[in-house]
Structure formats: structure tokens, C-alpha cells
Chimera marker file (.cmm) of the C-alpha trace (Angstrom):
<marker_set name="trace">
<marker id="1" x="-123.295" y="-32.038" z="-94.349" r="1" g="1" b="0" radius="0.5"/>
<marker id="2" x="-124.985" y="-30.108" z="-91.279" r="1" g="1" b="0" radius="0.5"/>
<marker id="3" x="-123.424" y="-32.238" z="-88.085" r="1" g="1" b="0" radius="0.5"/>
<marker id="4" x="-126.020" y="-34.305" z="-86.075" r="1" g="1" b="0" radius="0.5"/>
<marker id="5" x="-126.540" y="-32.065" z="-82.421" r="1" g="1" b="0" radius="0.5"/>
<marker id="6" x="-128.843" y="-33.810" z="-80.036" r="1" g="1" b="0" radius="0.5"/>
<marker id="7" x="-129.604" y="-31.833" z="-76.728" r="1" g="1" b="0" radius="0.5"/>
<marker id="8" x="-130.293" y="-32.682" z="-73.744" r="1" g="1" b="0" radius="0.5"/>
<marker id="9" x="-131.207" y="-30.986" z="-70.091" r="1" g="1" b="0" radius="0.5"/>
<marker id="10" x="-128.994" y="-32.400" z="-66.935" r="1" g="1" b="0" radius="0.5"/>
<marker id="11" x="-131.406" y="-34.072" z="-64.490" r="1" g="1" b="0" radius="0.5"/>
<marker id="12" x="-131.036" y="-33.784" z="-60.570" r="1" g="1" b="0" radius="0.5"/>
<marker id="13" x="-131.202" y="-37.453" z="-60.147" r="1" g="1" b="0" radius="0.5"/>
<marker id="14" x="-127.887" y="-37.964" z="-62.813" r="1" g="1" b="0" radius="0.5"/>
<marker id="15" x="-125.763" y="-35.839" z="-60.649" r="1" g="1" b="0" radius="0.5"/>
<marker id="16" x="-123.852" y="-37.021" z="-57.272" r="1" g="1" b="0" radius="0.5"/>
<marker id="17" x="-124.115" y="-35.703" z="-54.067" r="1" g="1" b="0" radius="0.5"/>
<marker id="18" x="-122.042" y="-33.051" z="-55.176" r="1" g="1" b="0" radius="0.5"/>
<marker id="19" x="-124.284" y="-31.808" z="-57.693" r="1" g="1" b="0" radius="0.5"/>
<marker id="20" x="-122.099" y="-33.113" z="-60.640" r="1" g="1" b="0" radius="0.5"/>
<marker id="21" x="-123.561" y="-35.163" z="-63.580" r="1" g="1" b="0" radius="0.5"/>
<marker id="22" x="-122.127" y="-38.451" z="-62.464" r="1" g="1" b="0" radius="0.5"/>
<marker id="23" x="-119.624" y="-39.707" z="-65.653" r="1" g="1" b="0" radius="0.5"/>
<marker id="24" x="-121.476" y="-42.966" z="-65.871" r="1" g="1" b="0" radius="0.5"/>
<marker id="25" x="-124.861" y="-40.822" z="-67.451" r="1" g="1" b="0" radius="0.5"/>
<marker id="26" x="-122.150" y="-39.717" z="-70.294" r="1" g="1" b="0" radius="0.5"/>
<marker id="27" x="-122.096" y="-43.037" z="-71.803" r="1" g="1" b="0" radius="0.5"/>
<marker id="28" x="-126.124" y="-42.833" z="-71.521" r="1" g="1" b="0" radius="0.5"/>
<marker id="29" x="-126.028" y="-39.339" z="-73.415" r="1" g="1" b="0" radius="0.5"/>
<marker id="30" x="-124.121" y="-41.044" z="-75.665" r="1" g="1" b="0" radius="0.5"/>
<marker id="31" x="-126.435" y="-43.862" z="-76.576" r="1" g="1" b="0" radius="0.5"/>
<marker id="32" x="-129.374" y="-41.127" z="-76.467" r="1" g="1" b="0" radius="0.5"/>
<marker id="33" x="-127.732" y="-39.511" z="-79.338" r="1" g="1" b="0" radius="0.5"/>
<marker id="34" x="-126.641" y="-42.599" z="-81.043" r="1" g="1" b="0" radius="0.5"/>
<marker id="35" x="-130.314" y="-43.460" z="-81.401" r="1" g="1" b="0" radius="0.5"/>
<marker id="36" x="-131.362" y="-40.207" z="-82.683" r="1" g="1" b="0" radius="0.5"/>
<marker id="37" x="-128.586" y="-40.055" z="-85.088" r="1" g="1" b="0" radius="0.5"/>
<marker id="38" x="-129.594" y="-43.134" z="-86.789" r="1" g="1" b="0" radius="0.5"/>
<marker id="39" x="-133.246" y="-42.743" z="-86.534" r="1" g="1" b="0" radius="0.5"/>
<marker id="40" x="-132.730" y="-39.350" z="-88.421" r="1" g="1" b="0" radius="0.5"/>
<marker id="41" x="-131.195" y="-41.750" z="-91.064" r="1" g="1" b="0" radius="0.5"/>
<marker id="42" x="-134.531" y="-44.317" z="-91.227" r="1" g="1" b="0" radius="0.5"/>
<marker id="43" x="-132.459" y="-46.389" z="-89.252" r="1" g="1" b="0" radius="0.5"/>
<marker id="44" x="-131.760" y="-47.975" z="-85.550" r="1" g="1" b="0" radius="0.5"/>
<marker id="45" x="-129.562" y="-49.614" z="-83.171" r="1" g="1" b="0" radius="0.5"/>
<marker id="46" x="-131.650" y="-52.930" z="-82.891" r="1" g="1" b="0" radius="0.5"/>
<marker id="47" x="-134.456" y="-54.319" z="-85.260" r="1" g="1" b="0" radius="0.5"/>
<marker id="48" x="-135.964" y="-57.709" z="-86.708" r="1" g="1" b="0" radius="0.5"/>
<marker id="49" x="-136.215" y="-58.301" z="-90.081" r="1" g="1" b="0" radius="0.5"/>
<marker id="50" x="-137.255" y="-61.982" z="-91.571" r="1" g="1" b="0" radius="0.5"/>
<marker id="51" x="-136.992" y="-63.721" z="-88.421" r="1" g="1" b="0" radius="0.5"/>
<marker id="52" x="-133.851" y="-62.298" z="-87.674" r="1" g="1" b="0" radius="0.5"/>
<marker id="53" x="-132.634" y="-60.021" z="-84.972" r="1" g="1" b="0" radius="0.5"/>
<marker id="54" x="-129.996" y="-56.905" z="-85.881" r="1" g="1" b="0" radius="0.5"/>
<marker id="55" x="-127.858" y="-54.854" z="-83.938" r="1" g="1" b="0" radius="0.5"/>
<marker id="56" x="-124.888" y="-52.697" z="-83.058" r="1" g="1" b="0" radius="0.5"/>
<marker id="57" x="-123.805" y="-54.031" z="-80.209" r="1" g="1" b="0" radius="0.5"/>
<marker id="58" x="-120.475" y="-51.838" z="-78.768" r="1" g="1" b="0" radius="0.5"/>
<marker id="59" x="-117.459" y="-53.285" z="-78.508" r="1" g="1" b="0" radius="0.5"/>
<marker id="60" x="-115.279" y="-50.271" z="-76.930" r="1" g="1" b="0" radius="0.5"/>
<marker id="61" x="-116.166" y="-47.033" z="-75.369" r="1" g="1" b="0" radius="0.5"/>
<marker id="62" x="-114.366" y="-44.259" z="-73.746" r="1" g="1" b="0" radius="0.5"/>
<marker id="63" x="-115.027" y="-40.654" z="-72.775" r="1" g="1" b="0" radius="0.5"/>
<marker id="64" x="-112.743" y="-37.654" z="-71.463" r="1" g="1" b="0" radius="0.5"/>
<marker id="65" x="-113.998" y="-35.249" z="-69.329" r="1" g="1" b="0" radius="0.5"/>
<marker id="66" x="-113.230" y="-31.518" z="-69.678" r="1" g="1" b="0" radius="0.5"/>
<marker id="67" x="-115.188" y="-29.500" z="-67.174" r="1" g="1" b="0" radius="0.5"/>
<marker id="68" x="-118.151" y="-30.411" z="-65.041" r="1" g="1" b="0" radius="0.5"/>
<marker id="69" x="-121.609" y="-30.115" z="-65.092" r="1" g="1" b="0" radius="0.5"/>
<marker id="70" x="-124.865" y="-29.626" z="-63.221" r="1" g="1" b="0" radius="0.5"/>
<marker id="71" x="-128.495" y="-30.030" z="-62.722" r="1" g="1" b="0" radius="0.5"/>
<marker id="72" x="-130.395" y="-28.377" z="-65.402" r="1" g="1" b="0" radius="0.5"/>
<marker id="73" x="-127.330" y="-27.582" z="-67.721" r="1" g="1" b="0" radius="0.5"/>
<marker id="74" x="-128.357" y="-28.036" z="-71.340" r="1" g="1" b="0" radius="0.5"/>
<marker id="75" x="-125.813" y="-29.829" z="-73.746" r="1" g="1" b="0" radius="0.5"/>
<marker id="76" x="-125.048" y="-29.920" z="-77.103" r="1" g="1" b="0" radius="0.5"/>
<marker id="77" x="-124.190" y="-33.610" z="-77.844" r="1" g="1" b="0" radius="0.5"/>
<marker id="78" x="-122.341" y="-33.388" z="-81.439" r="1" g="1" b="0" radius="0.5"/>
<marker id="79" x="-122.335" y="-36.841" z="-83.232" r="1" g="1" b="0" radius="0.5"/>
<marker id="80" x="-119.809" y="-37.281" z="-85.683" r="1" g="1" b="0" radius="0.5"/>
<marker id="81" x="-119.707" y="-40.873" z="-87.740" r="1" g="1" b="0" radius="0.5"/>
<marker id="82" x="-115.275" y="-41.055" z="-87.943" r="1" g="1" b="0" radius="0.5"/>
<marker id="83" x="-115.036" y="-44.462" z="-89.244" r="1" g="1" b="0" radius="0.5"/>
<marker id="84" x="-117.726" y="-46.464" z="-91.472" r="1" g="1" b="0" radius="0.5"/>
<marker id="85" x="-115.690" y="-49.953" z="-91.666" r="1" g="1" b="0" radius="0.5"/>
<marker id="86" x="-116.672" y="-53.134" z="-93.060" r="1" g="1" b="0" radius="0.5"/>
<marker id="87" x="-118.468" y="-54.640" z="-89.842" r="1" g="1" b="0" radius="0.5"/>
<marker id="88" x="-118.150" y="-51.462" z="-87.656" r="1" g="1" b="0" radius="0.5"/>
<marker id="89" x="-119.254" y="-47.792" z="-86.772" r="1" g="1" b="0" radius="0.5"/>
<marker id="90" x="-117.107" y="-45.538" z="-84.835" r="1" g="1" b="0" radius="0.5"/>
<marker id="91" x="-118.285" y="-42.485" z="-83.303" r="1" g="1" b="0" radius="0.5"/>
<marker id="92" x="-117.100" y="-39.625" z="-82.062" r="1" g="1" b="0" radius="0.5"/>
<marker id="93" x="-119.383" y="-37.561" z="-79.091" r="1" g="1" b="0" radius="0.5"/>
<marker id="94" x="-118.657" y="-33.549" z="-78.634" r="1" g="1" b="0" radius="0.5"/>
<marker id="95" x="-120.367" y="-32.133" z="-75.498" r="1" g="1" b="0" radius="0.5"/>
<marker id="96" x="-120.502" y="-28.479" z="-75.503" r="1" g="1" b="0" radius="0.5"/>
<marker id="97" x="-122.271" y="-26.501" z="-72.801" r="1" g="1" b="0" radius="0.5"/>
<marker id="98" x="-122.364" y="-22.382" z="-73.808" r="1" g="1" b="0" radius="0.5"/>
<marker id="99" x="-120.103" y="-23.171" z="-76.629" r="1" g="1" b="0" radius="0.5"/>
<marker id="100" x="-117.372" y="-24.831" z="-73.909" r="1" g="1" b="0" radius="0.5"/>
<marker id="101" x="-116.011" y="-27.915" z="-74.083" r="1" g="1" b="0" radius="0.5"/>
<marker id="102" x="-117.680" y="-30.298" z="-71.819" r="1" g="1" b="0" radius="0.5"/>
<marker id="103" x="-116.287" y="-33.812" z="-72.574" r="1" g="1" b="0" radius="0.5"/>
<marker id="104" x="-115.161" y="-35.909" z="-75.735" r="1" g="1" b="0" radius="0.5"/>
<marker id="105" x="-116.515" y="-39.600" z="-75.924" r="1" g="1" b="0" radius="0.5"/>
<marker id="106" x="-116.569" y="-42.710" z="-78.395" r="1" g="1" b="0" radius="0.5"/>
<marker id="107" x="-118.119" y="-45.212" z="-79.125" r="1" g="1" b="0" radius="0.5"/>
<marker id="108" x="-117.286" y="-48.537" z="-81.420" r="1" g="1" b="0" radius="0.5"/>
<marker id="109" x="-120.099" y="-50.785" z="-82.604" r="1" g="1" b="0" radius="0.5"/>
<marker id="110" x="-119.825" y="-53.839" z="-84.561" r="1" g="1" b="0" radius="0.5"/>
<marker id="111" x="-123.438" y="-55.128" z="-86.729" r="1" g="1" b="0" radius="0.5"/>
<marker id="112" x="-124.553" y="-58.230" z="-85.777" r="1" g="1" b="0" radius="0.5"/>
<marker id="113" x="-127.238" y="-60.699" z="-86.569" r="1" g="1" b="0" radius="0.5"/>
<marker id="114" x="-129.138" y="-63.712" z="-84.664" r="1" g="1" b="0" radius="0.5"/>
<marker id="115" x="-131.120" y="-65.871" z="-86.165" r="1" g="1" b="0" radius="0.5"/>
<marker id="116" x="-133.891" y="-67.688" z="-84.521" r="1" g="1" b="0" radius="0.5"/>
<marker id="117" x="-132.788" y="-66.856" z="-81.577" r="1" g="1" b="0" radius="0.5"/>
<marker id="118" x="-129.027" y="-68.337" z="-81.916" r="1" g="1" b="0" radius="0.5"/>
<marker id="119" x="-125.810" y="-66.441" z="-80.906" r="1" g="1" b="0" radius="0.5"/>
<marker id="120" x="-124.778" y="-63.088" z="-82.612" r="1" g="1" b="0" radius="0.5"/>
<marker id="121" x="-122.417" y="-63.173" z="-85.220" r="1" g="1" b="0" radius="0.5"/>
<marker id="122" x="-120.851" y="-60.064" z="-86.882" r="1" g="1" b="0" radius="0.5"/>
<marker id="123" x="-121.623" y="-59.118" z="-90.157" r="1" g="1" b="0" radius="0.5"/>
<marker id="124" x="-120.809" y="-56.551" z="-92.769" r="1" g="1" b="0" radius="0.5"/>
<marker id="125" x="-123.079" y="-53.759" z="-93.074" r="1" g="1" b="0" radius="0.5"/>
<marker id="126" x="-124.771" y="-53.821" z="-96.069" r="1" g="1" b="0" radius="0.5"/>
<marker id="127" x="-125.032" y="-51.473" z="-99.032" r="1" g="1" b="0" radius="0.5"/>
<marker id="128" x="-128.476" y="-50.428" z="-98.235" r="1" g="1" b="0" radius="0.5"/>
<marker id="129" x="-127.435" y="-49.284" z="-94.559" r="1" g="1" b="0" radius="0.5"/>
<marker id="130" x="-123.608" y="-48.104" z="-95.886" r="1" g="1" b="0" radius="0.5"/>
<marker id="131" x="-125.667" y="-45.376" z="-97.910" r="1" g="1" b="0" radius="0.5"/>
<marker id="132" x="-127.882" y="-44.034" z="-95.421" r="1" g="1" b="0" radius="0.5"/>
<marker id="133" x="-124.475" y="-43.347" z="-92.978" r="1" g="1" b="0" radius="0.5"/>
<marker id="134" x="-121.913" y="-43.009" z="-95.633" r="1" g="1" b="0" radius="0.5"/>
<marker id="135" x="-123.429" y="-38.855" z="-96.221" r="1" g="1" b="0" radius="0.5"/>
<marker id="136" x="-122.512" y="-38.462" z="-92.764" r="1" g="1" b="0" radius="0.5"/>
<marker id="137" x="-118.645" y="-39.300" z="-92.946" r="1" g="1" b="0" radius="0.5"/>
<link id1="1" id2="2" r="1" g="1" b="0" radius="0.2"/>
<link id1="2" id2="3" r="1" g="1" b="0" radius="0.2"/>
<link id1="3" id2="4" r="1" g="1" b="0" radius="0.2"/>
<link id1="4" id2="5" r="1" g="1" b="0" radius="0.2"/>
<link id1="5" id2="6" r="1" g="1" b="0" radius="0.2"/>
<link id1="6" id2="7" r="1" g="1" b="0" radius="0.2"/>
<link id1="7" id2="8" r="1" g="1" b="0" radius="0.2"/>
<link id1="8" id2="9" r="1" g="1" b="0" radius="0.2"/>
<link id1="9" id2="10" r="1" g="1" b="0" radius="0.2"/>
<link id1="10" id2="11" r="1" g="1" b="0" radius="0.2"/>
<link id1="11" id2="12" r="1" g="1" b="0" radius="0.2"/>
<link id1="12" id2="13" r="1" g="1" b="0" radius="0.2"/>
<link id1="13" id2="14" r="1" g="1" b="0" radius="0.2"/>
<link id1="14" id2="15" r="1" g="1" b="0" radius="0.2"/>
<link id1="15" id2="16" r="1" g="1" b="0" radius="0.2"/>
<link id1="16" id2="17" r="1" g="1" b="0" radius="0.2"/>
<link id1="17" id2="18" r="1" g="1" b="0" radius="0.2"/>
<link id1="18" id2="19" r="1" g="1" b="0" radius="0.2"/>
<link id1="19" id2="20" r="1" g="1" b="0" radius="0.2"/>
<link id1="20" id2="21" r="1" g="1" b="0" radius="0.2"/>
<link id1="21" id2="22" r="1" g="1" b="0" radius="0.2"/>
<link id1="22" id2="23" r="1" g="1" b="0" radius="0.2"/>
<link id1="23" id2="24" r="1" g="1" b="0" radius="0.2"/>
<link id1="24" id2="25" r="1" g="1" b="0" radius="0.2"/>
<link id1="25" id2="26" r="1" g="1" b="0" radius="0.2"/>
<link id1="26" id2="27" r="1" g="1" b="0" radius="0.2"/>
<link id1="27" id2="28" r="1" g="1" b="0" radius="0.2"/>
<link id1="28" id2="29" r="1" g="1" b="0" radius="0.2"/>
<link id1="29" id2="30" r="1" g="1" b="0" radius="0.2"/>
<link id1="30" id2="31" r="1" g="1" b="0" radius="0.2"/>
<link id1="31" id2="32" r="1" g="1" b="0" radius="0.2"/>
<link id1="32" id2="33" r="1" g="1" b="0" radius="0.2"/>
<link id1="33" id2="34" r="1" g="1" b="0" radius="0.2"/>
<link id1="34" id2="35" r="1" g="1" b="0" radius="0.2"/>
<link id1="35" id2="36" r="1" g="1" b="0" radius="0.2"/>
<link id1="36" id2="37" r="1" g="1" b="0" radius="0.2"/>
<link id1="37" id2="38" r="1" g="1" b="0" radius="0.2"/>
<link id1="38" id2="39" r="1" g="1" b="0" radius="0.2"/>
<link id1="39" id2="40" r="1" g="1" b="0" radius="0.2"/>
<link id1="40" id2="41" r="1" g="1" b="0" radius="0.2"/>
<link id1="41" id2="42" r="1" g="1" b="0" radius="0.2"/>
<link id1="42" id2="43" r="1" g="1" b="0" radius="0.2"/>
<link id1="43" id2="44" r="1" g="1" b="0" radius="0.2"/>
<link id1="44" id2="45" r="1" g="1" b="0" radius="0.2"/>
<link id1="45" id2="46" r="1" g="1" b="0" radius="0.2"/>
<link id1="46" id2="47" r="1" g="1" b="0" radius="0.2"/>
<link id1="47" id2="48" r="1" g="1" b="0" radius="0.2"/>
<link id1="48" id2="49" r="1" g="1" b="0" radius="0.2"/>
<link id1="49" id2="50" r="1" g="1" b="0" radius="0.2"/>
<link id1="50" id2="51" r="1" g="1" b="0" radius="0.2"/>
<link id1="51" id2="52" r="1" g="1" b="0" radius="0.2"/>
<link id1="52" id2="53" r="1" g="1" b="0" radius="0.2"/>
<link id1="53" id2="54" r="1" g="1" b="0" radius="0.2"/>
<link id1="54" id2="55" r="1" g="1" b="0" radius="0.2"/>
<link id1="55" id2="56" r="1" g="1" b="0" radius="0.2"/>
<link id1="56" id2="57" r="1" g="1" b="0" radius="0.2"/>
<link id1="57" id2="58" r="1" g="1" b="0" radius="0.2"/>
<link id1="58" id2="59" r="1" g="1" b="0" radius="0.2"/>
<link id1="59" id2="60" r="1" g="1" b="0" radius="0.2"/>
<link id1="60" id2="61" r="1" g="1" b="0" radius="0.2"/>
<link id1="61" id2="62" r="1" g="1" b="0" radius="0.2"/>
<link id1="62" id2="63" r="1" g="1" b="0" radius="0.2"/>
<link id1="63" id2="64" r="1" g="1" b="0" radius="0.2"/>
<link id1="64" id2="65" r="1" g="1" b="0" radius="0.2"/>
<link id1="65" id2="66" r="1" g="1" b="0" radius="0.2"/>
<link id1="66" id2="67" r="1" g="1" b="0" radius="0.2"/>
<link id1="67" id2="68" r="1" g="1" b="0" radius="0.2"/>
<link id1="68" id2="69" r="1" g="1" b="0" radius="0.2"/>
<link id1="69" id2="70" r="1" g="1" b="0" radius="0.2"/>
<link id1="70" id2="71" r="1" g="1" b="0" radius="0.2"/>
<link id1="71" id2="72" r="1" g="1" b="0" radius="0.2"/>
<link id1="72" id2="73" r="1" g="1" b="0" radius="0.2"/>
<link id1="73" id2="74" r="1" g="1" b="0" radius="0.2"/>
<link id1="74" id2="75" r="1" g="1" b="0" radius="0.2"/>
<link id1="75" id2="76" r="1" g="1" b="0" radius="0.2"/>
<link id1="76" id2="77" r="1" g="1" b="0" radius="0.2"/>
<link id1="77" id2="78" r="1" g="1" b="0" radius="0.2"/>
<link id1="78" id2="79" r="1" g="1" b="0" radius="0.2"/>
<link id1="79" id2="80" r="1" g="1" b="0" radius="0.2"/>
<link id1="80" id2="81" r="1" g="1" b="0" radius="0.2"/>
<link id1="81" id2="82" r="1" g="1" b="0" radius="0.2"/>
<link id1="82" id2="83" r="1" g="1" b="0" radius="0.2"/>
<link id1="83" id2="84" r="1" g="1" b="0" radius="0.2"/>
<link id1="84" id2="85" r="1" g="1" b="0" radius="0.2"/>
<link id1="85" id2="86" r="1" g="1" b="0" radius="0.2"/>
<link id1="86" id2="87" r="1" g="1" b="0" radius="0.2"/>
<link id1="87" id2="88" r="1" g="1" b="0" radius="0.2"/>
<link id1="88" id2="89" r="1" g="1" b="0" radius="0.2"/>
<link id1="89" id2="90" r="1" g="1" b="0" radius="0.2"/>
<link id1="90" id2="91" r="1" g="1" b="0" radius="0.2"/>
<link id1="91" id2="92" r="1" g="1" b="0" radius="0.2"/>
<link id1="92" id2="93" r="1" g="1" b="0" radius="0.2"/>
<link id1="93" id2="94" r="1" g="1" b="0" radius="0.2"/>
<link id1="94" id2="95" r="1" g="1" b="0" radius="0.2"/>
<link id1="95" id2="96" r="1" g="1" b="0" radius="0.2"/>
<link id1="96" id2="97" r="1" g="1" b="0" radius="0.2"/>
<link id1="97" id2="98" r="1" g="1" b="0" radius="0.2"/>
<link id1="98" id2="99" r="1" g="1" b="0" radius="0.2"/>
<link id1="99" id2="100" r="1" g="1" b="0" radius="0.2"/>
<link id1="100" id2="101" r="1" g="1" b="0" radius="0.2"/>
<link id1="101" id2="102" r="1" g="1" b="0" radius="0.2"/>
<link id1="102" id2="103" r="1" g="1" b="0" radius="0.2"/>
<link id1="103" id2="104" r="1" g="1" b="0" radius="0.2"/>
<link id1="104" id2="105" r="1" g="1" b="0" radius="0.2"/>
<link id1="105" id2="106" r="1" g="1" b="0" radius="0.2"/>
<link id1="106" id2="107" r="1" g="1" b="0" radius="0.2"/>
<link id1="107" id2="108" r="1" g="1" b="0" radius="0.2"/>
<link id1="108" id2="109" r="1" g="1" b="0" radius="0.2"/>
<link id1="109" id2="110" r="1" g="1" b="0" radius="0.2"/>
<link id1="110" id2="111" r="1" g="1" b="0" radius="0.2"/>
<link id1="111" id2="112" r="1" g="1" b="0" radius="0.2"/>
<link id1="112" id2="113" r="1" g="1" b="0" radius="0.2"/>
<link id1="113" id2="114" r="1" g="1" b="0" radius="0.2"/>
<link id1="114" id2="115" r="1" g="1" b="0" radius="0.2"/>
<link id1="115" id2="116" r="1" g="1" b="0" radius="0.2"/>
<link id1="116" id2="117" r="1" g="1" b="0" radius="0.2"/>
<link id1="117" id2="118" r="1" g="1" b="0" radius="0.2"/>
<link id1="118" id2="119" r="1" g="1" b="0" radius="0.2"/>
<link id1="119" id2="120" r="1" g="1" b="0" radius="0.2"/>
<link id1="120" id2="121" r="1" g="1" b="0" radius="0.2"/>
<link id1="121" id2="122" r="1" g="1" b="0" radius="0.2"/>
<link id1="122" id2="123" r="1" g="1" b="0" radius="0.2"/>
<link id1="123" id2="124" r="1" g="1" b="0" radius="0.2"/>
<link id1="124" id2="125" r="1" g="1" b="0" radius="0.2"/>
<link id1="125" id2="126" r="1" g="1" b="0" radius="0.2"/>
<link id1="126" id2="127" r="1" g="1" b="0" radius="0.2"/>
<link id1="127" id2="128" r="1" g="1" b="0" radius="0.2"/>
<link id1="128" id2="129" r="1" g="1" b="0" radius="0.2"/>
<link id1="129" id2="130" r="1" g="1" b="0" radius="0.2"/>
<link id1="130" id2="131" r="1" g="1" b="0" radius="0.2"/>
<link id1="131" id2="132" r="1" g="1" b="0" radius="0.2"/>
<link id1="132" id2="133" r="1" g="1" b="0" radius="0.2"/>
<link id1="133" id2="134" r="1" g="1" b="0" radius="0.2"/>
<link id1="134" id2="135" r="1" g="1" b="0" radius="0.2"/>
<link id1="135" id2="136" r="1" g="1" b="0" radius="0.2"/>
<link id1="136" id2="137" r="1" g="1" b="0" radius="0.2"/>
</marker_set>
């Protein structure tokens, strides 16, 4: 399968007073991608269904930083699905800049449901979700 690549321009106000993207706007890069990953796939990170409310909320995240960037730097965001568990997604985030490493991030999410409004639960991801990501692995 073709890898996911989502890209995205550096804006001024993401970088510090240095004129560095600021590492927190990584994890929102991240999320960016995320989305357009699954939407690619029909799907989404949060939707109702029947009265009941879905989602992949995260449950760990981490990111390594390789070289910095700056305002108006375009990156390559590769998305790679590593893991497709029972309950839980695990991705792995490749920034690239110019074909250089940038930065290498993941990101665990766990599918959860609420119903009428009650607390989330976890859940297993059913078949009808596990064969729109399972190409991807």
C-alpha cells in the first residue's frame, strides 16, 4: 500500500521567539494527519451513531525531535498504522522536510463509546472499522 503523507506549511504564529516551530504544534500536526488518514478511509476520530457517541480518545503520546524547523517550512507528515489491537490504534508520525528527518512521533488511541451521554467505556473495534484500517498495516 502507498503510505498516507499529509503536508503541511509551518505558520509564523507556531514558532517561538526564536523562529522555531514550538514542539507542542507537533502533537497538533499529528492529530491533523490522524484525521486525514482516517477520513481517507470513510472514517473519523469522533462520530454519533444511534444515540451513541464514538471516539479514539489517546491514551499515550510521544515525539522525538531531530532537527528544527521554521516559518513557512513545508512537511511531509508520514502516517504509518504499527499496531491495529483489539481496543487500540497505534501510530507512528515521520516528519520529513527536503527528504531530512525532522522528528518521529506516536500516538496510542483506544475506541470508546458513550451512551446517552454516560461515561466512555472502551470497546473493541469492530469488523466493519478493522477492515477499512487493516489495508494500511
Amino acid at each position: 500500500m502507498t503510505p498516507f503523507v499529509y503536508t503541511r506549511r509551518v505558520d509564523f504564529g507556531e514558532t517561538d521567539m526564536a523562529g522555531i516551530m514550538h514542539f507542542s504544534n507537533y502533537f497538533r500536526y499529528m492529530e491533523a494527519a490522524e484525521s486525514a488518514f482516517l477520513r481517507a478511509r470513510g472514517l473519523s476520530v469522533n462520530w454519533a451513531e444511534d444515540g451513541v457517541q464514538y471516539g479514539f480518545p489517546r491514551v499515550s503520546v510521544a515525539c522525538d525531535y531531530v532537527r528544527p524547523v521554521k516559518f513557512e517550512d513545508e512537511l511531509q507528515i508520514t502516517v504509518v498504522l504499527e499496531k491495529l489491537g483489539t481496543k487500540s490504534v497505534q501510530y507512528r508520525y515521520e516528519f520529513r522536510r527536503d527528504g531530512l528527518d525532522i522528528a518521529l512521533g506516536r500516538i496510542t488511541a483506544v475506541l470508546c463509546r458513550a451512551i446517552h451521554h454516560g461515561p466512555f467505556e472502551s470497546i473493541a473495534i469492530p469488523g466493519h472499522i478493522r477492515i477499512l484500517l487493516e489495508p494500511s498495516i
